[in-house]
N, C-alpha and C positions, 0 to 999 in steps of 0.2 A: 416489407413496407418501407418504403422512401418519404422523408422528412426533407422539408425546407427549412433549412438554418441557418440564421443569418447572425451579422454582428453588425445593426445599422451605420455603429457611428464610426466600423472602420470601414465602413461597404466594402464589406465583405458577406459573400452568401453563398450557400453550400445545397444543394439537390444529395443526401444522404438517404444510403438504405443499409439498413440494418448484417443481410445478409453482404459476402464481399463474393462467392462464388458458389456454386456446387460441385459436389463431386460423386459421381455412381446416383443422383439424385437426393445427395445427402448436402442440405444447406448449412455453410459456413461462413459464422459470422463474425462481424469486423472485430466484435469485442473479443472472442477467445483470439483473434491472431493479434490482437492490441498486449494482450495478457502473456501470449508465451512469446512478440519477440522484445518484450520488457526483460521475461525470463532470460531466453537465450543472451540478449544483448548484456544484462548483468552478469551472466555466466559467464562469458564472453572476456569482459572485464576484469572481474577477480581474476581468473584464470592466469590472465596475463601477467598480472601485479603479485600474485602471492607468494610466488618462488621468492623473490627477491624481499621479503616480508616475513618470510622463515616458515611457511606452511605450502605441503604437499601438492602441486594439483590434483594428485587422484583422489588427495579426501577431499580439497573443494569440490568434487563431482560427485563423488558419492555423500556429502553432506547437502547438496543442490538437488541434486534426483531424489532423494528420501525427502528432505525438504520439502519438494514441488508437491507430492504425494500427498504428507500427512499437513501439508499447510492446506491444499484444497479438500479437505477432510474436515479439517479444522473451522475453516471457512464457513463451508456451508452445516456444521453444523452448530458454529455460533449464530448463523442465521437462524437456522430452524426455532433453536430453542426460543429466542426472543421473536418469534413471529408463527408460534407455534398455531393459532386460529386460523390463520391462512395458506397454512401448506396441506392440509388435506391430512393429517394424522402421520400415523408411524411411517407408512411408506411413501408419504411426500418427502421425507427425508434423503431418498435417493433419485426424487426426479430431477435431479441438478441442470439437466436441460433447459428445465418450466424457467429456470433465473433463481437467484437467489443466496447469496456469497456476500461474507463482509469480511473487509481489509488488518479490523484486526484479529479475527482469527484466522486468518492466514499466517499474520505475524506471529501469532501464541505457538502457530502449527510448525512455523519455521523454527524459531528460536529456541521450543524442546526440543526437535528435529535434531541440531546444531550440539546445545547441549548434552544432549546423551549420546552422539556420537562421538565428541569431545572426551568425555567421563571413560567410555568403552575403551576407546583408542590413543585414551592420555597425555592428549596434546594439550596445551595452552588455552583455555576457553577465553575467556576473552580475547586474549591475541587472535583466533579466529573471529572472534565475532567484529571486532575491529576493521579486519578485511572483508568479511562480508556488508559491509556497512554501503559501502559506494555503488554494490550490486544493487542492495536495496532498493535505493533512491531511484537506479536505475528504471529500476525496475515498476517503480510505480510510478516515477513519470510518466511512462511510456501503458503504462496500464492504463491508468484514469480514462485518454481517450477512448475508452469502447464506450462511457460514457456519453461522452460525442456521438458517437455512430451510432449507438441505443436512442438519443434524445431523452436523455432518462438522467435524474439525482442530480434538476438543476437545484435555484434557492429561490427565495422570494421575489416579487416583482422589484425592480427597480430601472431608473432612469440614467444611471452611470453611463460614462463610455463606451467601458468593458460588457455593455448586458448586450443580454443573448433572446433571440425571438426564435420560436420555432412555430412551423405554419403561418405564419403571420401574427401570433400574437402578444399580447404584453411582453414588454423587457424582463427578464429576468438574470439571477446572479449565473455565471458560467462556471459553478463550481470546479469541474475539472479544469478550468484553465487557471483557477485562482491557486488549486492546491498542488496543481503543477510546477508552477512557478515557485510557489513556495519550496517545494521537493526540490527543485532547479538550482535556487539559493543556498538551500542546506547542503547539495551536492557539491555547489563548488567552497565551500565554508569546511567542506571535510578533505577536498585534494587540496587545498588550498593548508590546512593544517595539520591534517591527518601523521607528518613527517616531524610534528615539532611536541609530539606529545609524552607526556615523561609518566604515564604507568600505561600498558596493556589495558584496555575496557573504557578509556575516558571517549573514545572514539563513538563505540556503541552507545556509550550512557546521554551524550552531546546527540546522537541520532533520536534516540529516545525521548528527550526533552522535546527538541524542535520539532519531529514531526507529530508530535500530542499537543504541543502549544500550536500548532496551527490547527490540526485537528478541532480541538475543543472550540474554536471561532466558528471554523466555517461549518460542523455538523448542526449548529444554531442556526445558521443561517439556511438550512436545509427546509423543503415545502417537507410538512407534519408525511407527505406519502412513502418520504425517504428515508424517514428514522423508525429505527426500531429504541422502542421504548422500556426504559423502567419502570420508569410513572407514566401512565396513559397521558399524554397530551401537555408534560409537564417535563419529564427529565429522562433525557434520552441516554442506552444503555455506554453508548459509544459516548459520550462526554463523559460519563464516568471514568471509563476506561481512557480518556486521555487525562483527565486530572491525574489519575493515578500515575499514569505515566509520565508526566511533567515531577511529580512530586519521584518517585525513584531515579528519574532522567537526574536530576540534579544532586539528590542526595549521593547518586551513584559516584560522579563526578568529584564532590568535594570528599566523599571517602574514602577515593582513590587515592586523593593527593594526598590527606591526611597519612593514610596507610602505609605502613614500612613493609609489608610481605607481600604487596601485589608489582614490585617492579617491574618496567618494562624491560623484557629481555631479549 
């Protein structure tokens, strides 16, 4: 299916289709190759950087590959659970085809992923998770666009700049270009200080905050077809989960410094 999308007030317009190629007759679409070369390019990155940060590259790759795994595990079945009337029962659980994945259980999926392989192989948990920070970011910069090429999880109409038409109709908000840029900002807010930080884990805690204190804006800003809900039509599942997260992002931060046994080493 191919979408007209436009961005009037920088005319700029885009003729988008969903699928990017086939292969043996098997259609493949912009958003999974948006999603793994996020992955890859964040892999990429660590990769480069870690040695010289006092971590392994074999366990950044074997913490990256079990990661990818149980984060889109995790993914879609935070979806499910919170949208569980419209996946068709038990076994719409695994039609991950049909659509249906959400961003922070990927992260819940990553970060035990990280941690228990941390715990097993007795390295540094935090100091890993610090370095995987900038993959992150990476990484969901470069994700959100499948958003794009889906025409899918814009926000409410508006008359800004920045809005976004698709088919020709109303303005509306360009979510992924807003929470991109945001990702954008934190990434370079973490190369930019990542070198000047005096405990292990202020890195991740600092990622934590930021990208939940945007989170909790823009998932408001979301048309009601885009949220999955706690309260029917009132409090959506993923605002929670960024409160929550703004509130440890910070606590995590100031505990660090407080604390005399989490030194950076």
């Amino acid at each position: 299916m191919t979408n007209k999308i436009a961005f009037p007030e920088l005319n700029l317009s885009f003729n988008v289709n969903r699928v990017a190629f086939t292969v043996f007759g098997k259609e493949i679409y912009w958003y999974a190759l948006c999603i793994l070369s996020g992955f890859l390019l964040g892999l990429l990155f660590v990769t480069k950087t870690c040695k010289k940060r006092g971590v392994d590259p074999d366990s950044v790759s074997d913490i990256s590959i079990w990661g990818l795994v149980f984060s889109i595990i995790c993914a879609r079945l935070y979806y499910c659970v919170f949208d569980w009337d419209n996946i068709g029962g038990f076994w719409g659980i695994f039609k991950i085809w049909e659509g249906g994945i959400a961003i922070y259980g990927a992260l819940i999926g990553a970060i035990l992923t990280a941690y228990t392989y941390c715990k097993v192989k007795k390295l540094n948990t935090l100091k890993v998770f610090d370095i995987f920070v900038p993959g992150l970011l990476i990484g969901q910069i470069l994700g959100r666009w499948g958003n794009f090429f889906n025409a899918e999880v814009y926000g409410h109409e508006t008359d800004t700049f920045l809005r976004m038409t698709i088919n020709g109709g109303k303005g509306v908000h360009p979510l992924f270009l807003y929470e991109g840029i945001w990702n954008l900002l934190g990434l370079i807010l973490v190369l930019l200080f990542r070198d000047k930080k005096h405990k292990d884990g202020q890195v991740f805690f600092f990622y934590i905050a930021w990208y939940s204190f945007g989170r909790l804006f823009l998932e408001g800003m979301r048309e009601p077809e885009y949220i999955l809900y706690l309260i029917p039509n009132l409090l959506g599942i993923s605002q929670v989960v960024a409160g929550i997260g703004i509130i440890l992002g910070v606590f995590g931060i100031f505990y660090l410094k407080k604390s005399k046994i989490t030194e950076k080493n």
